[in-house]
TORNULO-879867 format. One record per residue: x, y, z of N, C-alpha, C, O in turn; residue in three letters. Coordinates in steps of 0.02 Angstrom, whole numbers, plus 50000, padded with zeros to 5 digits. Atoms other than C-alpha are relative to their C-alpha. Layout:
+-------+-------+-------+-------+-------+-------+-------+-------+-------+-------+-------+-------+---------+
:    nX :    nY :    nZ :   caX :   caY :   caZ :    cX :    cY :    cZ :    oX :    oY :    oZ : residuo :
+-------+-------+-------+-------+-------+-------+-------+-------+-------+-------+-------+-------+---------+
:     X :     Y :     Z :     X :     Y :     Z :     X :     Y :     Z :     X :     Y :     Z :     ALA :
...
+-------+-------+-------+-------+-------+-------+-------+-------+-------+-------+-------+-------+---------+
REM end
This chain:
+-------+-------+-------+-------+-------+-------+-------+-------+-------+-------+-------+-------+---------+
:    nX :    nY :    nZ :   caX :   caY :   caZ :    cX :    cY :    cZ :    oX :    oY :    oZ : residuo :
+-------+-------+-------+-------+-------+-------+-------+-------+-------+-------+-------+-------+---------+
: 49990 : 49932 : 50022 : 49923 : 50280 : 49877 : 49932 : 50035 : 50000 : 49882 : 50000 : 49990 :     UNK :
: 50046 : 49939 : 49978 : 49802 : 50434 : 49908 : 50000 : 50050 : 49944 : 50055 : 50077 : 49942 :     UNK :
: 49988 : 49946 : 50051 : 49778 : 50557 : 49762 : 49939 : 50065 : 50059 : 49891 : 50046 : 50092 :     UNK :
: 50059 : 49975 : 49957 : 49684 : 50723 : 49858 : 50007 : 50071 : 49922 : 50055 : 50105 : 49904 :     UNK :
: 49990 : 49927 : 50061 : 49639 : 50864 : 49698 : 49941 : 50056 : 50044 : 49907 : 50057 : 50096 :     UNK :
: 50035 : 49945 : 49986 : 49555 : 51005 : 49713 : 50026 : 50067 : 49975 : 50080 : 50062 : 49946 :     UNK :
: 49979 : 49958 : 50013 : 49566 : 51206 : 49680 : 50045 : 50023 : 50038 : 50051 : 50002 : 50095 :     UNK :
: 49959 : 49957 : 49935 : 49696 : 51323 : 49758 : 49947 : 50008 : 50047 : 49887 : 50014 : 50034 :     UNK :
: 50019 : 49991 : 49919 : 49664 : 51341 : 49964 : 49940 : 49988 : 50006 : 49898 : 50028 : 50028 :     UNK :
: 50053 : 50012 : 49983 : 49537 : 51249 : 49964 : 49979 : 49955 : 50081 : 49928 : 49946 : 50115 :     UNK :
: 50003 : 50046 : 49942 : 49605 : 51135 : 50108 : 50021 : 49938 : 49995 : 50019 : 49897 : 50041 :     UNK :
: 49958 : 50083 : 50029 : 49693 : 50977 : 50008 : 50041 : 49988 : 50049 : 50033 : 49929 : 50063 :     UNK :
: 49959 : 49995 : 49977 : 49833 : 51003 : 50129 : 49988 : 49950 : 50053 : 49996 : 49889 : 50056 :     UNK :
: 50048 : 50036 : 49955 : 49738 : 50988 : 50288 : 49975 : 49921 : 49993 : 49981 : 49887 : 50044 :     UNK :
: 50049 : 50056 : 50012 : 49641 : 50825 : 50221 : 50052 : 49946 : 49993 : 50048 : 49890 : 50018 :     UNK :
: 49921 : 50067 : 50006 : 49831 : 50732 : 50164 : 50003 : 49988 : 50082 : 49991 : 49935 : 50110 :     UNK :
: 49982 : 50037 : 49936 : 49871 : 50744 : 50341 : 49950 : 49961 : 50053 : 49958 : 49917 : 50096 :     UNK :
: 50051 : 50062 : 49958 : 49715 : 50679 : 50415 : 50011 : 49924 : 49959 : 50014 : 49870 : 49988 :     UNK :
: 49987 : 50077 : 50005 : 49744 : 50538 : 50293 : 50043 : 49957 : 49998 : 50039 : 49897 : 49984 :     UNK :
: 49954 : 50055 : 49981 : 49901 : 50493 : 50332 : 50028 : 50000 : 50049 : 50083 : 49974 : 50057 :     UNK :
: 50017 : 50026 : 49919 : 49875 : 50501 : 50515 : 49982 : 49952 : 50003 : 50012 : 49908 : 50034 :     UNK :
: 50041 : 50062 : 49987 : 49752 : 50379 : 50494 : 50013 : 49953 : 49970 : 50003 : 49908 : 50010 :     UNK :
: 49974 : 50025 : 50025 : 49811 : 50280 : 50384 : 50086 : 49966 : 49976 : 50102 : 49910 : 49956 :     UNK :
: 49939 : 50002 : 49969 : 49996 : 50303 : 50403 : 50023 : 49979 : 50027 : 50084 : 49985 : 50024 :     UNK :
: 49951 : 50008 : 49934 : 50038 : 50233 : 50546 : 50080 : 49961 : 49990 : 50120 : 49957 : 50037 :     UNK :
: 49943 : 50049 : 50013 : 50187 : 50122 : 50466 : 50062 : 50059 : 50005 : 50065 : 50118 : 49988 :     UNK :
: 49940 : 49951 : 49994 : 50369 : 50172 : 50515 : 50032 : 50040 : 49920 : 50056 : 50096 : 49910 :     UNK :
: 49970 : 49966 : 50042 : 50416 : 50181 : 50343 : 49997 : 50054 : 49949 : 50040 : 50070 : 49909 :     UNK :
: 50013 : 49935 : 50027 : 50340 : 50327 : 50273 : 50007 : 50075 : 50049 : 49997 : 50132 : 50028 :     UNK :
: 49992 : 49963 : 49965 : 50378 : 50414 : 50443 : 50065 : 50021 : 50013 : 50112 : 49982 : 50002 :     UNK :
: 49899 : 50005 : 49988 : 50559 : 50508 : 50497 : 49989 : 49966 : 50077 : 49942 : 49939 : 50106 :     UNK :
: 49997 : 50027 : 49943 : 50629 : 50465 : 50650 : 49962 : 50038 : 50059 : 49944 : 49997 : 50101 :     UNK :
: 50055 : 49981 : 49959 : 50523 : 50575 : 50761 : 49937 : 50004 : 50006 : 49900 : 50032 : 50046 :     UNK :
: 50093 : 50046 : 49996 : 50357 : 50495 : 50714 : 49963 : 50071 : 49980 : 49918 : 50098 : 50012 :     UNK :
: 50027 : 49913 : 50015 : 50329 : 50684 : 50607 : 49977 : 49980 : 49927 : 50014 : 49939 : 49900 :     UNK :
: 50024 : 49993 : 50057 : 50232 : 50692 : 50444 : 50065 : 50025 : 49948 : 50087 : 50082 : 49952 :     UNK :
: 49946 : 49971 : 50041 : 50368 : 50714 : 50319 : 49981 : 50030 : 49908 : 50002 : 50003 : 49857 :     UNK :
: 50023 : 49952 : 50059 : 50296 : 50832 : 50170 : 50051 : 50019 : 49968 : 50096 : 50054 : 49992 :     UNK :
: 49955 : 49975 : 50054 : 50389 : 50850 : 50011 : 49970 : 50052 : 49956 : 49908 : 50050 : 49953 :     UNK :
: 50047 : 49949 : 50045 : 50342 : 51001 : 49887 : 50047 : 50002 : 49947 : 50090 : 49958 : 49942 :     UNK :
: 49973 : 49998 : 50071 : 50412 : 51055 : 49719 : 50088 : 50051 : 50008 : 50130 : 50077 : 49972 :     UNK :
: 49940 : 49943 : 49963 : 50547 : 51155 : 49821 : 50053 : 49950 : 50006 : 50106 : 49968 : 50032 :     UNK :
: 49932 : 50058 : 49949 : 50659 : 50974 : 49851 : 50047 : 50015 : 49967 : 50048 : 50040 : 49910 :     UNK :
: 49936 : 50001 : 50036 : 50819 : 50971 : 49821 : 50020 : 49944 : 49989 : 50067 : 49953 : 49951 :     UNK :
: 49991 : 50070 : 50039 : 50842 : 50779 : 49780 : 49934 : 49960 : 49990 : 49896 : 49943 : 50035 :     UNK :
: 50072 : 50040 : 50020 : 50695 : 50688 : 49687 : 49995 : 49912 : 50047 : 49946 : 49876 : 50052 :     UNK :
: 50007 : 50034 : 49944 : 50736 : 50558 : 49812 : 49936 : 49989 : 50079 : 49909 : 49946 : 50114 :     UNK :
: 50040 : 49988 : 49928 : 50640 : 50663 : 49951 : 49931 : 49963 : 49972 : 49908 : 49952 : 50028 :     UNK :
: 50036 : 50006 : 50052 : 50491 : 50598 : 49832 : 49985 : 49953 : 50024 : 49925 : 49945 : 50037 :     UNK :
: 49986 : 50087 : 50006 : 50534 : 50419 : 49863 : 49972 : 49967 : 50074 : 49960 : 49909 : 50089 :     UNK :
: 49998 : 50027 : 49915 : 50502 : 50439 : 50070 : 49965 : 50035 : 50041 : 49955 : 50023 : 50101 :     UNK :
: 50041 : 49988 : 49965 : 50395 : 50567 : 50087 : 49906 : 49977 : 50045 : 49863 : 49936 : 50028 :     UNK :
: 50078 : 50032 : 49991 : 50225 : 50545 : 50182 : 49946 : 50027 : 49966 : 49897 : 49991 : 49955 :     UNK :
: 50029 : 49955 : 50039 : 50141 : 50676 : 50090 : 50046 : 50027 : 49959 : 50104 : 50043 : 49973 :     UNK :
: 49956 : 49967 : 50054 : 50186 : 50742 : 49909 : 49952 : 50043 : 49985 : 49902 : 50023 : 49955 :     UNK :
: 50030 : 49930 : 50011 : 50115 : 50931 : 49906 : 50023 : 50030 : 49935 : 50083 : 50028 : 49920 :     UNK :
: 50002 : 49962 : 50038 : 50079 : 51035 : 49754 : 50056 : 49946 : 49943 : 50111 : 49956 : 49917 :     UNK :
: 49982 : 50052 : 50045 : 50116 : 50886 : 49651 : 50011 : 50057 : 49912 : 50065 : 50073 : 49886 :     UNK :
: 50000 : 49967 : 50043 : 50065 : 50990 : 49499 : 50052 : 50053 : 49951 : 50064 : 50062 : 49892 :     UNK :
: 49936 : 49946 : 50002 : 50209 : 51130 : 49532 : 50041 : 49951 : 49982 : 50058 : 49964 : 49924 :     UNK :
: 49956 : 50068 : 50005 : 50320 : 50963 : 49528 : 50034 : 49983 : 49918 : 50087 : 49990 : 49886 :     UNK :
: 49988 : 49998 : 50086 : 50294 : 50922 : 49354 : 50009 : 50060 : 49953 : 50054 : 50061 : 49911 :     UNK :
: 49966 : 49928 : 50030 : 50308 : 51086 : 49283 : 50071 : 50025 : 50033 : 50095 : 50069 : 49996 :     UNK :
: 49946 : 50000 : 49981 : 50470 : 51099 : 49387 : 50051 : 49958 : 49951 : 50101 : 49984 : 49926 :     UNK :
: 49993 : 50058 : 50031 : 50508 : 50930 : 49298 : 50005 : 49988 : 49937 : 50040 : 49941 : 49916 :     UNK :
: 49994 : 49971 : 50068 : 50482 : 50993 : 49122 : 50036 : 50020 : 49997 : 50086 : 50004 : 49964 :     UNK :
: 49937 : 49963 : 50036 : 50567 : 51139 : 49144 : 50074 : 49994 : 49996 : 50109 : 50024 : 49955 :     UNK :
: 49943 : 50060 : 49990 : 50721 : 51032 : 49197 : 50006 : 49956 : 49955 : 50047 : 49913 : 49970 :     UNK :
: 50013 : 50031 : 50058 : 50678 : 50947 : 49020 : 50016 : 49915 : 49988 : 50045 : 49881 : 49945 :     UNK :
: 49991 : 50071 : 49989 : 50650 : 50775 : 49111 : 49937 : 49982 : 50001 : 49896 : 50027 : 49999 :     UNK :
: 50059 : 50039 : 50002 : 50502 : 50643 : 49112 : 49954 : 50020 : 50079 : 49973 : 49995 : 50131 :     UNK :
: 50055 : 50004 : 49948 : 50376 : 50678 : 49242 : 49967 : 49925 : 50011 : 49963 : 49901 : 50068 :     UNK :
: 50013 : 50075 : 49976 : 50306 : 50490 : 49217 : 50040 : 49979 : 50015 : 50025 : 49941 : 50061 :     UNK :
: 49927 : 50043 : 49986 : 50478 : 50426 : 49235 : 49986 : 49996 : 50103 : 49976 : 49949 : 50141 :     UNK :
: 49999 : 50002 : 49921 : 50474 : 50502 : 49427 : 49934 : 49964 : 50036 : 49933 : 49941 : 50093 :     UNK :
: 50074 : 50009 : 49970 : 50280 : 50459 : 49447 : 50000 : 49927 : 50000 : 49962 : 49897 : 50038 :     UNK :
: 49984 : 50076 : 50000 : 50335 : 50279 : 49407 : 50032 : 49956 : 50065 : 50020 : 49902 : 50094 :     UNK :
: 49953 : 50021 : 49945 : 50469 : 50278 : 49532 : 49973 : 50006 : 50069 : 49981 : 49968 : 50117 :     UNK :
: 50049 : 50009 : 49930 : 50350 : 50344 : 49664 : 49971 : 49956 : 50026 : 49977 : 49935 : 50084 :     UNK :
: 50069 : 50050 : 49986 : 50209 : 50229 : 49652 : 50072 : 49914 : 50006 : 50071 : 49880 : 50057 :     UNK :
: 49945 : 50049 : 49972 : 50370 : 50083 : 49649 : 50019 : 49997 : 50083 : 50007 : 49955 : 50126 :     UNK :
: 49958 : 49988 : 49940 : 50464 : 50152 : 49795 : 49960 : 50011 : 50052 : 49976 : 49985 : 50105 :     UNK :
: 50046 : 49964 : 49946 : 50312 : 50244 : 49898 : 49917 : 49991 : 49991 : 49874 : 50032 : 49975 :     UNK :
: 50065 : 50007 : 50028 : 50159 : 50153 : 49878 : 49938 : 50039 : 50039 : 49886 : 50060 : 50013 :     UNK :
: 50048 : 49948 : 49958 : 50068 : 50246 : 50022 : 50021 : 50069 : 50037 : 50020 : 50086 : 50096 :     UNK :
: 50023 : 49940 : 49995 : 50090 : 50414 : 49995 : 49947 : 50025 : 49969 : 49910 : 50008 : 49923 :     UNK :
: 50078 : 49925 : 50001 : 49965 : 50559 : 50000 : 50027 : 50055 : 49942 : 50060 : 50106 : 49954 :     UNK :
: 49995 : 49945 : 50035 : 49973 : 50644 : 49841 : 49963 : 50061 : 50013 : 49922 : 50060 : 50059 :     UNK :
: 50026 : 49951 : 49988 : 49921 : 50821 : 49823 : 49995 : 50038 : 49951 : 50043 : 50075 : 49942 :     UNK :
: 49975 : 49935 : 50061 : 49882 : 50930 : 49665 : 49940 : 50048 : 49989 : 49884 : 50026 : 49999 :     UNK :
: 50037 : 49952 : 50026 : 49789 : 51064 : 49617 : 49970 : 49983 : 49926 : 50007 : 49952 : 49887 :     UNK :
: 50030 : 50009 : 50045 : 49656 : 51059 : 49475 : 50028 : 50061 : 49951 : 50027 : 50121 : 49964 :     UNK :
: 49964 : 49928 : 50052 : 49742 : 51164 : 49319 : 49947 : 49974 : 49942 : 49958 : 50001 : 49888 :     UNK :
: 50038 : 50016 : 50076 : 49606 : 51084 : 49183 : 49964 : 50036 : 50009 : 49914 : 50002 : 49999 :     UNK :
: 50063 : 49990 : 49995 : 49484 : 51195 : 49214 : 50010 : 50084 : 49952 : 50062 : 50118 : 49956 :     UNK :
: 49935 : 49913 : 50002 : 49498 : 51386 : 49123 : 49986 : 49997 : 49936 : 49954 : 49953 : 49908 :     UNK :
: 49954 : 50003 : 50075 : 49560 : 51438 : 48954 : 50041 : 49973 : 49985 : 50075 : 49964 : 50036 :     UNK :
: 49950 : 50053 : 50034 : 49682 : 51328 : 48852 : 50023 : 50100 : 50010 : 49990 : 50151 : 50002 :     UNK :
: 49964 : 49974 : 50009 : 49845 : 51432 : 48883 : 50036 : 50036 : 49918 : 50020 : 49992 : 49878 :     UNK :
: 49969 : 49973 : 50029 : 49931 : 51523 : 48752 : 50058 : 49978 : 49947 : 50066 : 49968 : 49887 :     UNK :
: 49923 : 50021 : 50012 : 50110 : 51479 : 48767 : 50000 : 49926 : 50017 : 49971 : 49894 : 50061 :     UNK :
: 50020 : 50080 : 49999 : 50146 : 51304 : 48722 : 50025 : 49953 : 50055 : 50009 : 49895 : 50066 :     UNK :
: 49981 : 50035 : 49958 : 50245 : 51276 : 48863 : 49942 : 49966 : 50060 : 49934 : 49911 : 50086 :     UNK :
: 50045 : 50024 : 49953 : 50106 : 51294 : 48974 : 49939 : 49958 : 49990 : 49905 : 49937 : 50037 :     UNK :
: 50061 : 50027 : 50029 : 49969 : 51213 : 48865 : 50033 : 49913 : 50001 : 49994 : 49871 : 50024 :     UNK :
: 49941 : 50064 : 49984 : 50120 : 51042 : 48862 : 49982 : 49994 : 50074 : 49963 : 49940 : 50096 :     UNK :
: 49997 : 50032 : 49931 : 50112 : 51058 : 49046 : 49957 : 49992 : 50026 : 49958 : 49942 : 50061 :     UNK :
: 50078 : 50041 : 49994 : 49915 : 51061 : 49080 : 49983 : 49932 : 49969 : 49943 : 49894 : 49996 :     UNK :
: 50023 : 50062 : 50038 : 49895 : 50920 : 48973 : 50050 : 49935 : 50032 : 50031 : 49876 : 50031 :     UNK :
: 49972 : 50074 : 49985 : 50028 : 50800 : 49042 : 49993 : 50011 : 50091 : 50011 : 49969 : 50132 :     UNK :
: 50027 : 49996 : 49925 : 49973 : 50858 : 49217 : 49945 : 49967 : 50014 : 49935 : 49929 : 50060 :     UNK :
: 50066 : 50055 : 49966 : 49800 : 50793 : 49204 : 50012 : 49958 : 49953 : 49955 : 49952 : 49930 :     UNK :
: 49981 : 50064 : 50005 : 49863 : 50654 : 49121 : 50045 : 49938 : 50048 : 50049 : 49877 : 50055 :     UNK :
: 49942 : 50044 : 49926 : 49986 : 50596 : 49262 : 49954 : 50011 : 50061 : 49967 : 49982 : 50114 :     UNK :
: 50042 : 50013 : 49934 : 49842 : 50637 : 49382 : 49947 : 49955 : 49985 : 49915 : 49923 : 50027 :     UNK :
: 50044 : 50067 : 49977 : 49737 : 50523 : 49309 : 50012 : 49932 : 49996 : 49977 : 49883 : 50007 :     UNK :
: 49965 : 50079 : 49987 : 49863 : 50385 : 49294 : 50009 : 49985 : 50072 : 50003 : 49928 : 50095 :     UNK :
: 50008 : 50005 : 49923 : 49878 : 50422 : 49483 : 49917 : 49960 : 50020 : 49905 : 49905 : 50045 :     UNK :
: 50062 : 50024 : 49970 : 49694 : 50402 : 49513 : 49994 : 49936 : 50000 : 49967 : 49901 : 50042 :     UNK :
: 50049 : 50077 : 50033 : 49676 : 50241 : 49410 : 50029 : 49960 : 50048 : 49995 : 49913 : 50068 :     UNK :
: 49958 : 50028 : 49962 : 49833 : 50185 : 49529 : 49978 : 49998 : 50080 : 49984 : 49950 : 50118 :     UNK :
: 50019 : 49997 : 49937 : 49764 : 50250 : 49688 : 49954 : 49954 : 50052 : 49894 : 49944 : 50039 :     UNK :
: 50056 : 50031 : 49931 : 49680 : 50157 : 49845 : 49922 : 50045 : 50003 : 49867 : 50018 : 50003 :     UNK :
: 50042 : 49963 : 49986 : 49572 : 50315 : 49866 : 49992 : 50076 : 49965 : 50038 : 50074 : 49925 :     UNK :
: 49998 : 49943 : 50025 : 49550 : 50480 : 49802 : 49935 : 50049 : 49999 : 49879 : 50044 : 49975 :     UNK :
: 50066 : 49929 : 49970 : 49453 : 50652 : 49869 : 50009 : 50042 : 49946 : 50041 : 50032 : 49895 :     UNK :
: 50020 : 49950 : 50037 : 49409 : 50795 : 49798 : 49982 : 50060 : 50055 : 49928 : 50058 : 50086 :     UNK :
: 50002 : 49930 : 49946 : 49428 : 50969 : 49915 : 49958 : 50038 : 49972 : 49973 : 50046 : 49912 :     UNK :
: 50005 : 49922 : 50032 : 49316 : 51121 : 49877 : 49964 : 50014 : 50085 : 49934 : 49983 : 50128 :     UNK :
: 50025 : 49969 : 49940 : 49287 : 51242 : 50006 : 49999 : 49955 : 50071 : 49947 : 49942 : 50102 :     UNK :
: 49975 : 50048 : 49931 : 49370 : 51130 : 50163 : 49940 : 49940 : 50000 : 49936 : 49910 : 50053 :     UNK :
: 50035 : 50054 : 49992 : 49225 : 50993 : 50113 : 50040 : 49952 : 49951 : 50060 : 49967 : 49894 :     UNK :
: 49982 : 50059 : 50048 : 49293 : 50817 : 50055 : 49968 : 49986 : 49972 : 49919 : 50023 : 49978 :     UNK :
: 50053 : 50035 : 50039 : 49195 : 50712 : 49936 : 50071 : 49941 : 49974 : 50119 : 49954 : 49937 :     UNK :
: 49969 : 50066 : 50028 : 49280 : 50530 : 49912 : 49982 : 49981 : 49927 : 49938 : 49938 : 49933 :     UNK :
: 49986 : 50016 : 50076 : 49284 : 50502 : 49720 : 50012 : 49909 : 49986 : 49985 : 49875 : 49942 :     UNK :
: 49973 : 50076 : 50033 : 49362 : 50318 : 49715 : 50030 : 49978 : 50075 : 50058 : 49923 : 50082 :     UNK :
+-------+-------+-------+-------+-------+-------+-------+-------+-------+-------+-------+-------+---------+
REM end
């Protein structure tokens, strides 16, 4: 597994699929036309989760995942089980003012908490700013 963070458009996107080009090559994270298969917070079965090659805007995910008033580790469990080499993808939300409303101050906090249970889990993990990588772990 691949964790890639960074700010909005910074280029995380871009950098998943170089690394699971290169790394990737196994059928089973691929569909049948040998195509990068990118899941986002848009799926319609937490399944797609389970098979994608890349999991984009991870972040949106779990706040999806809340507001659906289900476990976010529960699914992050089942990933790292089911899909050990995917390319996560999230955006950095710790950074800023502590929110307001408690919903959103609940969902920063168990966000970079489930990203750094990812990390500790991960093979590798970048860091995007301004389309430059920097390998972290």
């Amino acid at each position: 597994m691949k964790l890639i963070i960074g700010g909005v458009a910074q280029g995380k996107l871009e950098v998943a699929k170089q690394c699971a080009k290169s790394v990737n090559s196994e059928l089973e994270t691929w569909n049948a036309s040998k195509e990068l298969v990118i899941a986002d917070e848009n799926y319609n079965f937490v399944e797609e989760l389970y098979s994608a090659t890349i999991i984009n805007h991870f972040h949106l995910i779990i706040k999806r995942v809340l507001q659906e008033k289900q476990e976010p580790e529960l699914i992050l469990d089942e990933i790292i089980a089911r899909n050990p080499k995917v390319c996560i993808v999230s955006t950095e939300i710790g950074y800023g003012i502590v929110p307001m409303d408690s919903f959103e101050r609940q969902y920063r906090e168990r966000t970079g908490r489930i990203c750094c249970k990812i990390a500790s889990k991960a093979e590798e993990v970048y860091r995007v700013l301004c389309g430059i990588t920097t390998r972290i772990k």
